[in-house]
C-alpha positions as CSV (number, residue, x, y, z in Angstrom):
1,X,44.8,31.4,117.6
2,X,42.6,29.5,115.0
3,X,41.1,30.3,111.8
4,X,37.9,31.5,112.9
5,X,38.5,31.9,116.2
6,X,39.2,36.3,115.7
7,X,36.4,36.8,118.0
8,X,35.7,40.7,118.7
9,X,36.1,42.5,121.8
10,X,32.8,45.0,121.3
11,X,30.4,43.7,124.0
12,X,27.8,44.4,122.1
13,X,28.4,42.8,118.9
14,X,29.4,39.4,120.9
15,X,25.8,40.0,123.2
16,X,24.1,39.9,119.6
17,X,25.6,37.0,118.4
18,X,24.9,34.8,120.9
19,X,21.5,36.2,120.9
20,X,21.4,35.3,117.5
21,X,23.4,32.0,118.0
22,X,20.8,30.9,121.0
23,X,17.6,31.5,118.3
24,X,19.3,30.0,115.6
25,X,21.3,27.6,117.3
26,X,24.0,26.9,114.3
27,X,26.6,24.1,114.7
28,X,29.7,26.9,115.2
29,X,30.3,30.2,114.5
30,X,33.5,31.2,112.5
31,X,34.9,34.9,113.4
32,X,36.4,36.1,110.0
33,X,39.9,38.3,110.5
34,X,40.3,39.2,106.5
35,X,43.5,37.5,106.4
36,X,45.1,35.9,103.2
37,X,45.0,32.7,105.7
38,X,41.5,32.8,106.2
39,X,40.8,33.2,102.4
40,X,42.7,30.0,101.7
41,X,41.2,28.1,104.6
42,X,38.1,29.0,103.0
43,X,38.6,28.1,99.6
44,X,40.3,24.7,100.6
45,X,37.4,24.0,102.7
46,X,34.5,25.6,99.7
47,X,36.8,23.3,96.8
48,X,36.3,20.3,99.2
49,X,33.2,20.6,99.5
50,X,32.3,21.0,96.0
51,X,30.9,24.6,96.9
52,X,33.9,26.1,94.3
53,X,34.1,25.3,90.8
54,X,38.6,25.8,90.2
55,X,38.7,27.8,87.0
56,X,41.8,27.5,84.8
57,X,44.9,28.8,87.4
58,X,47.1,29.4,84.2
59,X,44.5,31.8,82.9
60,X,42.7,33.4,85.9
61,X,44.8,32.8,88.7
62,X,42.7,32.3,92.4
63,X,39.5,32.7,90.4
64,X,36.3,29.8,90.9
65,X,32.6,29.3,90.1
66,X,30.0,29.4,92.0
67,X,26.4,28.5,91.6
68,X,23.4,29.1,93.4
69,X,21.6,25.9,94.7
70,X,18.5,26.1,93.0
71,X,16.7,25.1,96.3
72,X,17.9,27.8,98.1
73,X,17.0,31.3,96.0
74,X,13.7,33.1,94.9
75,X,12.7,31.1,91.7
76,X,9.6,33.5,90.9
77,X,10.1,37.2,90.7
78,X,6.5,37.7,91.2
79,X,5.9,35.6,94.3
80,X,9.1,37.1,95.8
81,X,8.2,40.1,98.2
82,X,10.0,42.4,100.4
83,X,8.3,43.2,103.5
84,X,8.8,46.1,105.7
85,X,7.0,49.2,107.3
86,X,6.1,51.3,104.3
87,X,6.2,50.5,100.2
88,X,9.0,53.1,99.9
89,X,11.6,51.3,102.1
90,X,11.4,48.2,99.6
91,X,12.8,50.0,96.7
92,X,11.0,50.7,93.2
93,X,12.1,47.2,91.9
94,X,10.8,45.1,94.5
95,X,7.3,43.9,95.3
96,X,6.4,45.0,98.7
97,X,3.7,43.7,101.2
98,X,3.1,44.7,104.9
99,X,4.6,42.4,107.2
């Protein structure tokens, strides 16, 4: 088997993903298994892509940066709003609307 390829046998988790996968239609979907494998795959793949930052190994051994894109997170507290059924559910630190 493949890294990413741990797919579960829950019928109901893999009916919801492909539900999810039809809307959403990504390009692949990668199964994580926890393993120390995985991890490396991963940070091989997040250092190639210049998602990773490799801090100093000597120092702080497996440890890297990473930064937010600024493109992709909520730049303006005030215009950022969680929106569900009822004030309460959002929490007393976020703003809330009605969806």
């Amino acid at each position: 088997m493949g890294i990413g390829d741990a797919k579960p046998t829950n019928k109901a988790v893999l009916d919801w993903v492909h539900e999810i996968a039809t809307l959403t239609q990504p390009e692949n979907v990668f199964w994580c298994d926890g393993s120390e494998r995985e991890n490396d795959f991963l940070i091989a793949e997040s250092l190639k892509q210049d998602v990773l930052i490799e801090l100093n190994q000597k120092k702080v051994p497996r440890s890297y940066l990473h930064r937010s894109n600024p493109n992709d997170v909520a730049r303006v507290e005030q215009f950022t709003f969680v929106c569900t059924p009822t004030k309460e559910e959002a929490g007393p630190t976020n703003n809330w609307s009605d969806p």
